[in-house]
C-alpha positions in Angstrom: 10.4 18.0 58.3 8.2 18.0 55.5 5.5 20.7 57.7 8.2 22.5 58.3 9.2 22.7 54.6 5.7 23.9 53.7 5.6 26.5 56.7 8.5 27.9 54.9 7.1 28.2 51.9 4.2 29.7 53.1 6.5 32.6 54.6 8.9 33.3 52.2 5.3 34.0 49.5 4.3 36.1 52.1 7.1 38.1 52.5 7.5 38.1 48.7 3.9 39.0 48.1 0.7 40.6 50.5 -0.3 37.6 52.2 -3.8 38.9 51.6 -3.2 38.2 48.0 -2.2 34.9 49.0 -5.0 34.2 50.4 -7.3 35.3 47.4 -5.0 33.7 44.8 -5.2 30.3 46.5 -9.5 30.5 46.5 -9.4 31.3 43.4 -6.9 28.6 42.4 -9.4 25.8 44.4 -12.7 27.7 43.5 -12.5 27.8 39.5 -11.9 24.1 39.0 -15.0 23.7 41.8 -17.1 26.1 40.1 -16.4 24.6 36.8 -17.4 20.8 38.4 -20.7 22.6 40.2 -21.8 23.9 37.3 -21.4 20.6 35.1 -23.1 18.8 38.0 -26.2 21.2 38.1 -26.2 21.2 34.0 -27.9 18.3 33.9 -31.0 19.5 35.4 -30.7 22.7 32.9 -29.9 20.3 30.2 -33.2 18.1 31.2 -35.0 21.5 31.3 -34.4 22.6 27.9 -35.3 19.9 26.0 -38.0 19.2 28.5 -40.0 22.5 28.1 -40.9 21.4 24.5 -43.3 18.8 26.3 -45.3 21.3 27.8 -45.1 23.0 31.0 -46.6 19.8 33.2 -43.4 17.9 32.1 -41.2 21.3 33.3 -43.0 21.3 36.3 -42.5 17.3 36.8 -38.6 17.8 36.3 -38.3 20.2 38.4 -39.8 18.7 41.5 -37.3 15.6 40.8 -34.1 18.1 40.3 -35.4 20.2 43.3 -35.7 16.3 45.5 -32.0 15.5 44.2 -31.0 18.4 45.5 -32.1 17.6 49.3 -30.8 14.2 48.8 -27.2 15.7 48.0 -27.4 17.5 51.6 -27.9 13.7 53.0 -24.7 12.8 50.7 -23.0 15.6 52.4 -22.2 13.5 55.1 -19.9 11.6 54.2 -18.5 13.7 51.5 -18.0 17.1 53.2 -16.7 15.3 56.4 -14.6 13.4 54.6 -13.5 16.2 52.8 -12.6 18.1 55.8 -11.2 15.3 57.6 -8.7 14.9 54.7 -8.0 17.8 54.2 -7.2 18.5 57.5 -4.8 15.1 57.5 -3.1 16.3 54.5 -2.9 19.9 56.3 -1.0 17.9 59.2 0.9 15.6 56.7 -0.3 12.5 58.6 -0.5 9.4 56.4 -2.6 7.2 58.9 -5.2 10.6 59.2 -6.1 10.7 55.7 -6.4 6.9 55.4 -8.7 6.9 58.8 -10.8 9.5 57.4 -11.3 7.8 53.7 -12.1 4.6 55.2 -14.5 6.3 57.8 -16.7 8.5 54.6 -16.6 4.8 52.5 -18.5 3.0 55.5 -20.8 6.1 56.3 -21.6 6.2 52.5 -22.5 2.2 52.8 -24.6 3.0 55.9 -26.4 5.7 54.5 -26.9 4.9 50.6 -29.1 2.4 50.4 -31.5 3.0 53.1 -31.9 6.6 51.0 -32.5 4.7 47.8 -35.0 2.2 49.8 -37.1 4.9 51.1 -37.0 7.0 47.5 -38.3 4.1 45.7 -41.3 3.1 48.7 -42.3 7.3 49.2 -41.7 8.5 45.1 -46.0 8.9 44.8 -46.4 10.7 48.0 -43.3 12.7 47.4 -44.5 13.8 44.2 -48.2 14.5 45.5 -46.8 16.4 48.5 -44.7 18.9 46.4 -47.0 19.4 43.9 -50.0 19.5 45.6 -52.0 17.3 43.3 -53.1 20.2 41.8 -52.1 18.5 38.4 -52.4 15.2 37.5 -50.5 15.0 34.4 -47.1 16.5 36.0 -48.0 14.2 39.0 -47.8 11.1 36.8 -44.5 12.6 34.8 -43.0 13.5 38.3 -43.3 9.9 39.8 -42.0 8.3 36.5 -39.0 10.2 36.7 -38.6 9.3 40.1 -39.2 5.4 39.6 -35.7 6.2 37.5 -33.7 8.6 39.2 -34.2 7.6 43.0 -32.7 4.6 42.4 -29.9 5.9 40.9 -28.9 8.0 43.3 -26.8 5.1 44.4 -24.4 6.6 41.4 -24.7 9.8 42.2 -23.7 9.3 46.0 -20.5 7.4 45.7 -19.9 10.2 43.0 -19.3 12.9 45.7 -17.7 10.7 48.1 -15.2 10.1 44.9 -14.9 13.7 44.8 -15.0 14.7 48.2 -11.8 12.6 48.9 -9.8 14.3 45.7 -11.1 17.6 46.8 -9.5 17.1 50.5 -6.5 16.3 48.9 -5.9 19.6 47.3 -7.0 17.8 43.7 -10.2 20.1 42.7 -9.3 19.5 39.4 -10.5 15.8 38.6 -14.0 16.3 39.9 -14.2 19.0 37.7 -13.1 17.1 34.8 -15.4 13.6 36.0 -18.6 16.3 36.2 -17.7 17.8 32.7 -17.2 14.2 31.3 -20.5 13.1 32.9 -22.5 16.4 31.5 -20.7 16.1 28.4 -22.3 12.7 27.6 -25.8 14.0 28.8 -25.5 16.9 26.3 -25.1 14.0 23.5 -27.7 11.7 24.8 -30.6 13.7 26.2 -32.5 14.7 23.3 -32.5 11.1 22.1 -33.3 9.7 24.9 -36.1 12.3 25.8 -36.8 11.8 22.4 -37.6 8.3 22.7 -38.7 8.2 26.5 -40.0 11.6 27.2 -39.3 12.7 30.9 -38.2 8.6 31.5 -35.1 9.4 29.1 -34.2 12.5 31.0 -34.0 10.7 34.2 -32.3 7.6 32.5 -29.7 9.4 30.7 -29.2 10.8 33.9 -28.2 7.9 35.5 -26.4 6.1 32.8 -23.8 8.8 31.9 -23.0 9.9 35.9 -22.1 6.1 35.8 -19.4 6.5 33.6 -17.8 9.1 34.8 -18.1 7.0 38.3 -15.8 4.8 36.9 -13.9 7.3 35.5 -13.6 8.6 39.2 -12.5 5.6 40.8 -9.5 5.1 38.3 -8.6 8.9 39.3 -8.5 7.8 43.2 -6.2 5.0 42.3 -3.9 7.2 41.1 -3.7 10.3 43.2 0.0 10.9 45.1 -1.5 11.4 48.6 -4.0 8.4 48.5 -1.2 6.4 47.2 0.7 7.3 50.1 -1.8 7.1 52.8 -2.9 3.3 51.7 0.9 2.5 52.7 0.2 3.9 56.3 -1.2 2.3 59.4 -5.1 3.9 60.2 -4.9 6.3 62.6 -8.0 4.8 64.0 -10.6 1.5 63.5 -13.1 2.0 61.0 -15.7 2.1 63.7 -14.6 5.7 65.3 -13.4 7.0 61.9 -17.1 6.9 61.0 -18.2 8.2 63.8 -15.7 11.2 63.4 -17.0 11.6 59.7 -20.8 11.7 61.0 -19.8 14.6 63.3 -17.7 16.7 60.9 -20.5 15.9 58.0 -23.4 16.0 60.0 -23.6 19.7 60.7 -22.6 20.5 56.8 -25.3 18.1 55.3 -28.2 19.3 57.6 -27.3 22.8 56.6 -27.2 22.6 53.0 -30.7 19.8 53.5 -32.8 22.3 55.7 -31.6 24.8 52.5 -32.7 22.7 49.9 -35.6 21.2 52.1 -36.7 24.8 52.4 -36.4 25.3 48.2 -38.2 22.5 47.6 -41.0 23.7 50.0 -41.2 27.2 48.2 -41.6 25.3 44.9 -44.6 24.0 46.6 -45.8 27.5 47.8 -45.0 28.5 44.1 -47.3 25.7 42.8 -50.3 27.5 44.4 -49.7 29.8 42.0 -50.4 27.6 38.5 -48.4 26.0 36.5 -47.2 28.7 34.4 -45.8 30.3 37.8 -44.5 27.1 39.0 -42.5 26.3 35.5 -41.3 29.7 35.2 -39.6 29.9 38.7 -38.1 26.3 38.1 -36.7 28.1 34.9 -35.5 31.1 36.1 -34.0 29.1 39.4 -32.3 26.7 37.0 -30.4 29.7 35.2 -29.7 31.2 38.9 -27.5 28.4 39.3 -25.0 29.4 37.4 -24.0 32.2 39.6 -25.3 30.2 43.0 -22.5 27.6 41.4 -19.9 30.3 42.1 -21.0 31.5 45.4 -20.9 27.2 46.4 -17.2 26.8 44.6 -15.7 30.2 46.7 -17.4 28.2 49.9 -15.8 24.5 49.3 -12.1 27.0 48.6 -12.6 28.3 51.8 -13.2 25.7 53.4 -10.4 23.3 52.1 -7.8 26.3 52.5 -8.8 26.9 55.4 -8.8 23.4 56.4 -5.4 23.4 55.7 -3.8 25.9 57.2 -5.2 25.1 60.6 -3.6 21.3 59.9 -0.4 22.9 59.0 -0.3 25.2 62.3 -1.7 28.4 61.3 -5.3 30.2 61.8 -5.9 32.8 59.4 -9.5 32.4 59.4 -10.3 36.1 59.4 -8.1 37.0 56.4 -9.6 34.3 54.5 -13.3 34.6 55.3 -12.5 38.8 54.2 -11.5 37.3 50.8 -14.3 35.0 50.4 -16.6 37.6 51.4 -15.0 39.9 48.8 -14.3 37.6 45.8 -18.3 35.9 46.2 -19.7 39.1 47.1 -18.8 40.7 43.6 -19.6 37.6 41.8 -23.1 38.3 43.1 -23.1 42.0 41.8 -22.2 41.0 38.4 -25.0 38.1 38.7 -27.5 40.2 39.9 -26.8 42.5 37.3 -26.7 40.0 34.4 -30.0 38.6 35.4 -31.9 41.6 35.3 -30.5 43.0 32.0 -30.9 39.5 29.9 -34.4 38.1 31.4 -36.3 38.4 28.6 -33.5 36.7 26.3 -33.1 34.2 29.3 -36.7 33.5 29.1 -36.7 33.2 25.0 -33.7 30.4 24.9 -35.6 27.9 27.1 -38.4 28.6 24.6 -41.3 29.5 27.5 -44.5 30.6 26.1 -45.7 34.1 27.0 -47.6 33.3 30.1 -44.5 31.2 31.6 -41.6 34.0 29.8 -43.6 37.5 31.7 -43.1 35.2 35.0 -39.6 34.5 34.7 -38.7 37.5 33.3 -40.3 39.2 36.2 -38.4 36.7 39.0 -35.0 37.8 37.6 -35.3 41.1 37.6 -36.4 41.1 41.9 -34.0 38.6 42.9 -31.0 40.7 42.2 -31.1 41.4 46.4 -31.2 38.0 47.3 -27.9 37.0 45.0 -25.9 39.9 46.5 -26.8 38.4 50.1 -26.7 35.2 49.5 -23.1 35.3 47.9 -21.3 36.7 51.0 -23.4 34.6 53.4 -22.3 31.4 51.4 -19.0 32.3 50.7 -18.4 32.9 54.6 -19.6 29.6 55.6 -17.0 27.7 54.0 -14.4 29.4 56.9 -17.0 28.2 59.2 -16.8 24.6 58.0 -13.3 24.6 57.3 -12.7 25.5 61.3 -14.9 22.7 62.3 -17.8 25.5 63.4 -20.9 24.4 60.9 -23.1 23.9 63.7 -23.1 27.4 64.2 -23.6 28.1 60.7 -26.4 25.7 60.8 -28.5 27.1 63.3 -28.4 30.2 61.2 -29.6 28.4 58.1 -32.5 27.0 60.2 -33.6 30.3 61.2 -33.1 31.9 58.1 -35.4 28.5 56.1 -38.1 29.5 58.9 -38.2 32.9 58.0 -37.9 32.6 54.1 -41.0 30.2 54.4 -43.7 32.5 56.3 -42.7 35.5 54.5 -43.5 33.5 51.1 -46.7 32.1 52.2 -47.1 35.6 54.0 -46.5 37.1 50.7 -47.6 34.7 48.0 -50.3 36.5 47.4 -48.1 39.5 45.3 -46.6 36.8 43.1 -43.4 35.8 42.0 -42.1 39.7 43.1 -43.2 38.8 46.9 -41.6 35.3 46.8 -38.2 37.2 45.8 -38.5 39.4 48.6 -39.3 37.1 50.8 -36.1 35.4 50.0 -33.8 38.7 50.0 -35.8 39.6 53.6 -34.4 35.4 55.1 -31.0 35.9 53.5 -30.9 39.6 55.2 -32.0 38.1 58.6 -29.2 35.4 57.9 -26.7 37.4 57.2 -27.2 39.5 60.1 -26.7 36.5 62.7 -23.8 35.8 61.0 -21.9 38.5 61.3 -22.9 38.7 65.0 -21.4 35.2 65.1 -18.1 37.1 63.6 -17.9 39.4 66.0 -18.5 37.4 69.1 -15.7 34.9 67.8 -13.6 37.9 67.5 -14.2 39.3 71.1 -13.1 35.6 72.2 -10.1 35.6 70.3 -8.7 38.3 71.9 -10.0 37.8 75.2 -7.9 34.4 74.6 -4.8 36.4 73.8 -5.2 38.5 76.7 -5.5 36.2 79.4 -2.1 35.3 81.3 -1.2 31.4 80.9 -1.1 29.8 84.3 
């Protein structure tokens, strides 16, 4: 009764209003609380980076290996939280009790089987991690790189059970408290960073880190207590044992943590082709990347919408995955014009606000005015994935990631050799080749669709 009360809504708005419209209302509605939460969760490493750069650029260079490391290790936490996301999501979509409870249960065991042996082998391999990006090329940002490891890896622990926290709101329609936990959490870091880093150096940045994500963890589990659907769900039988809820979470996660890791794995490896360069090259690119988030941040937030609505509507009966994907593609695909754009006309005051020297300001200021290619790409090919993972067809998507990494990878060694302008077309050239295989993907999904609809039932 209660789907049935929903489908109704549903087609009275759309005979009200364009269900097109509909469509882009509702991302936008899930993608600017999302946005807001990305953007306070990458902030830290910007915050870090600020008040860093007056170290020196070895200390820049150290923090942004160890953001850049973070970032792989939040593909490995999404897991269990973008499974679990989907799974509830797609409960909620169904309005089955025992689903969503099965599928919280199944991304709190995955996170238990996963987290520590990540922690474990971050605290053994920090040295070697650190010497491997950097190319021990500099000793002092080797040294500053592993001590902010020694810190952070092990609290990564906080920062995992963090997105599980968030991934289970965010499956429950709720994309508002995560965005509220992350502002909380980067709220205190704003306080306490430059006392910390004052006191610590690079130690205080990682510590801080660690200390303030903690209390918005707590923060996060109070939230959970009291959100309607979880409330309703703990009332309700599982609809399966733990065991095969966590095995269902592995295989809905799986596919959307490898994707965004080989992506990340593949930045982290272009910092490393950027190091070969010097130090000034190396900082300025972990600058300019850092400000890059910001509009990366909304290309992410217009993915997770699409994702969770279109989760939903495939829970509740319906399929509108082309309309939706059309008004991702169109929503993240001018947010990357106007980044684009932005970047190239404010470099140099960009630059100037992180308080770069001349050497390290002339090589960011030169990355954001050649990236503006890559943005554009990169926004619709991001924003499109989400329909992909919302429809349970990531593995697809992933297949084009790993492609595209290949290919961004030779072109920049291929290329390094220009500078900072060949590692930005390098990128644009990957994202291009990616986008292409996408939309063939589109297409042949289409053709299969309506061979489906033309084929007589038996």
């Amino acid at each position: 009764m209660i789907a049935l009360i929903e489908l109704s809504r549903i087609e009275v708005f759309a005979i009200r209003g364009s269900p097109v419209n509909a469509h882009r209302r509702q991302l936008l509605s899930l993608a600017h609380p999302v946005y807001l939460s990305l953007l306070a969760s990458v902030a830290s490493g910007i915050i870090n980076t600020v008040w860093v750069s007056r170290l020196g650029a070895p200390a820049v260079a150290a923090v942004a290996v160890a953001t850049n490391t973070e970032n792989v290790l939040l593909g490995v936490a999404l897991v269990f939280a973008s499974g679990t996301t989907v799974l509830v999501a797609h409960a909620r979509g169904a309005r089955d009790p025992g689903a969503v409870q099965a599928a919280v249960r199944g991304g709190r065991a995955l996170f238990a089987l996963v987290t520590p042996a990540v922690v474990a082998a971050g605290v053994l391999l920090r040295e070697p991690l650190a010497r491997l990006v950097l190319g021990g090329q500099d000793a002092t940002a080797l040294h500053l790189a592993t001590a902010y490891f020694a810190i952070s890896l092990p609290g990564m622990a906080v920062f995992f059970a963090q997105q599980l926290v968030d991934g289970i709101l965010k499956g429950t329609g709720d994309t508002r408290t995560p965005m509220r936990l992350a502002l909380l959490a980067n709220g205190l870091i704003l306080l306490c960073d430059p006392v910390l880093i004052h006191l610590c150096g690079v130690r205080g940045a990682a510590a801080c880190t660690v200390l303030c994500r903690g209390a918005a963890l707590v923060a996060g589990l109070r939230a959970l207590n009291r959100n309607t659907w979880l409330r309703r769900a703990a009332a309700a039988a599982p609809a399966e044992s733990v065991g095969a809820a966590l095995r269902r979470t592995l295989r809905t996660g799986l596919p959307m943590s490898a994707d965004f890791t080989v992506r990340q794995g593949g930045a982290l490896v272009l910092v490393a082709i950027v190091a070969r360069l010097g130090v000034a090259a190396v900082a300025a690119y972990a600058i300019a990347y850092k400000v890059l988030y910001v509009a990366t941040m909304a290309f992410y937030s217009v993915r997770q919408a699409a994702a969770i609505h279109t989760a939903h509507t495939r829970g509740a009966g319906h399929d509108r995955r082309r309309e939706i994907g059309r008004q991702a593609v169109l929503v993240s695909g001018t947010l990357g014009l106007a980044a684009a754009a932005l970047s190239a006309a404010t470099a140099p005051w960009i630059m100037a606000a992180f308080g770069a020297g001349p050497a390290v300001a002339h090589q960011g200021v030169l990355f954001l005015r050649c990236v503006g290619p890559y943005l554009l790409l990169m926004a619709c090919f991001i924003a499109l994935g989400g329909v992909f993972e919302g429809s349970g067809s990531a593995s697809a998507l992933l297949r084009v990631t790993l492609l595209g990494t290949a290919v961004q990878l030779a072109l920049a060694r291929a290329l390094s050799g220009v500078g900072l302008p060949g590692i930005c077309l390098a990128m644009a050239l990957a994202m291009a080749v990616q986008s292409g295989a996408v939309a063939v993907l589109v297409r042949r999904g289409r053709r299969q669709e309506e061979a489906e609809v033309f084929v007589p039932a038996a």
